[in-house]
C-alpha positions as CSV (number, residue, x, y, z in Angstrom):
1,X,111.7,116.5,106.9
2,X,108.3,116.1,108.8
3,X,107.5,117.2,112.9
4,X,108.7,115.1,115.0
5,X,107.9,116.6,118.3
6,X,107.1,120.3,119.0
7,X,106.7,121.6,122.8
8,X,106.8,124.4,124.7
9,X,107.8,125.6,128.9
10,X,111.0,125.6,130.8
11,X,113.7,123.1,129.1
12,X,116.0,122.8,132.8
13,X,114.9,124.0,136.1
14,X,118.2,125.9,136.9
15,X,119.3,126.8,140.3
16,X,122.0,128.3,141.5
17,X,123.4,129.4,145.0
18,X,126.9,130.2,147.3
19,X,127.3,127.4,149.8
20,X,129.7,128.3,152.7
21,X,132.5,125.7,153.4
22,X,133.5,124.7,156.9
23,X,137.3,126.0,156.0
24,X,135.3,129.5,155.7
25,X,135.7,129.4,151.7
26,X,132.2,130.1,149.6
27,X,131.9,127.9,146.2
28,X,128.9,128.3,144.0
29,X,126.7,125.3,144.4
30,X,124.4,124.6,140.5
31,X,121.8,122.1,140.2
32,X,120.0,121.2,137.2
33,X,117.2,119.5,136.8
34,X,115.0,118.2,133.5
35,X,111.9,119.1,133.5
36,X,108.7,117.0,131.5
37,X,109.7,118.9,128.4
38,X,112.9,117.8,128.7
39,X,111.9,114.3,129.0
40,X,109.3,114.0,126.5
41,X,111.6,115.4,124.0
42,X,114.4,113.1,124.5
43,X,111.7,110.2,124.3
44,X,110.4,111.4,120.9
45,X,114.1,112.1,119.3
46,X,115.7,108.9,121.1
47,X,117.8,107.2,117.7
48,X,116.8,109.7,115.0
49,X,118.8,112.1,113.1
50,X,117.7,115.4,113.9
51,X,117.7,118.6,113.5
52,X,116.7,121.5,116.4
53,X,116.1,125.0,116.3
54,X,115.1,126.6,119.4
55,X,113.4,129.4,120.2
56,X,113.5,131.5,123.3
57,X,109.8,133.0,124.8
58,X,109.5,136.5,125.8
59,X,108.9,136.3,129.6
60,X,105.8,138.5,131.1
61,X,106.2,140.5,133.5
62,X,103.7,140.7,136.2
């Protein structure tokens, strides 16, 4: 196996919020949206066979 591609930030912008209907009812309204990591990954693993591990980054605080 050899790198392919190897990145690092926020995968999918994720937001998420309760949207009022005009019948009075709330539903939870999600949007996603890629973000350049997203996109240059799937450019550089577009018709290869794979293999991804992910790792999650601590967040600072402050």
């Amino acid at each position: 196996m050899k790198k392919v591609f190897e990145g690092e930030g926020t995968f999918v912008e994720y937001e998420e919020r309760r949207v009022k209907l005009e019948n009075g009812h709330e539903i939870t309204h999600r949007r996603e949206n890629p973000t350049d990591l997203w996109w240059r990954l799937k450019e550089a693993i577009k018709g290869k066979k794979v293999k991804i591990v992910v790792y999650g980054l601590e967040e600072s605080e402050g």
